[in-house]
KOLRO-467295 format. One line per 10 residues: for each residue z, x, y of C-alpha. Coordinates in nm, 4 decimals, always signed. Layout:
// residues N
Z X Y; ...
END
This chain:
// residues 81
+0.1916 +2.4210 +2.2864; +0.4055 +2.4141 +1.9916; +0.3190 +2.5123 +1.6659; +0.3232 +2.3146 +1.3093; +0.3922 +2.5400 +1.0066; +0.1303 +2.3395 +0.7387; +0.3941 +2.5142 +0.4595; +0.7067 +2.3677 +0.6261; +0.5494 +2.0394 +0.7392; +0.5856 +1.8490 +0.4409
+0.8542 +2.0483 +0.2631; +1.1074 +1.7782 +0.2902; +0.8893 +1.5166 +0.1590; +0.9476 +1.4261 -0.2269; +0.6387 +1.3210 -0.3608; +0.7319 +1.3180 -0.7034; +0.9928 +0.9732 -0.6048; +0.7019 +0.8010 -0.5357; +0.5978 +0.5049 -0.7373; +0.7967 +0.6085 -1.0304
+0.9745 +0.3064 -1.1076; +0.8589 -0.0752 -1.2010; +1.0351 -0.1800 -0.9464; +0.7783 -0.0139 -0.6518; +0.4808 -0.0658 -0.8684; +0.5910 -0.4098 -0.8783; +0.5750 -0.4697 -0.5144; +0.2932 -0.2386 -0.4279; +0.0876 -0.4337 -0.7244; +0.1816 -0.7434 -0.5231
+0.1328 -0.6351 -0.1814; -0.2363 -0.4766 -0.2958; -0.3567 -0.7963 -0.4450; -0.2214 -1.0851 -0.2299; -0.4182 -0.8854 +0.0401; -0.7660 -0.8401 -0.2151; -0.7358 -1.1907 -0.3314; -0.9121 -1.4738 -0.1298; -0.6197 -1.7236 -0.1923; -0.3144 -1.7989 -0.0402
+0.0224 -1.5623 -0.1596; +0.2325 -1.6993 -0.4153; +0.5550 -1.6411 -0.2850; +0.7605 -1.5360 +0.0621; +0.7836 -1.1709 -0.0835; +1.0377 -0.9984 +0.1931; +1.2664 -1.3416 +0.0688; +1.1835 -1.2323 -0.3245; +1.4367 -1.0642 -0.5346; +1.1912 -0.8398 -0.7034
+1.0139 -0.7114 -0.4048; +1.3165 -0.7083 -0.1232; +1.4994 -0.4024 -0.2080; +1.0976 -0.2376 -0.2227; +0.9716 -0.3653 +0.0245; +0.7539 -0.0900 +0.2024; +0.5937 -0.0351 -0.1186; +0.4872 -0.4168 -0.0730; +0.3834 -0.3372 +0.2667; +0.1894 -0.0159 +0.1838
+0.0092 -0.1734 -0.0894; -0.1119 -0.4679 +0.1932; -0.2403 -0.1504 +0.3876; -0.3979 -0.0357 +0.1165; -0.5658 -0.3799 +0.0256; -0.6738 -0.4322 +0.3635; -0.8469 -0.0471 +0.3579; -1.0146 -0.2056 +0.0094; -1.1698 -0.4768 +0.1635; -1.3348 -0.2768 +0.4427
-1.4602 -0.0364 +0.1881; -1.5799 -0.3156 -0.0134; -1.7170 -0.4732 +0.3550; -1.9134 -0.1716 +0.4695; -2.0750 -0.1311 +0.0715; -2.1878 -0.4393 +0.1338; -2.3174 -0.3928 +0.4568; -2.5280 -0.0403 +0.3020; -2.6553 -0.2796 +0.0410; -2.8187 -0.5579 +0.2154
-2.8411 -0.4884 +0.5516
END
């Protein structure tokens, strides 16, 4: 059994990098809402210019947006049922 040093295990990790341009918020912003919003995306995203070069930022902010609605699901399900 191997043990995980909880000092070392994120050491590497630059959290400070993340979503600190326009350029990630962009495509997170993107990501979050196509996923939130009932209609259809806009655009081909991994194709766009804006959102290709950040594109797991677009990705994450799907993930997020799908955790959203199942918040938003199970609030709903507390309330009424």
């Amino acid at each position: 059994m191997s043990y995980v040093d909880p000092k070392g295990f994120l050491k590497g990790l630059e959290f400070r990098h993340f979503l600190d341009t326009p350029e990630e918020w962009h495509a997170f912003v993107n990501g979050f809402c196509e996923v939130l919003c009932p209609w259809p995306p806009r655009c081909h995203c991994e194709r766009s210019e804006a959102i290709s070069g950040e594109y797991h930022y677009y990705m994450f902010g799907r993930a997020i947006g799908v955790i959203a609605w199942l918040i938003i699901a199970k609030i709903i399900q507390q309330t009424f049922w």
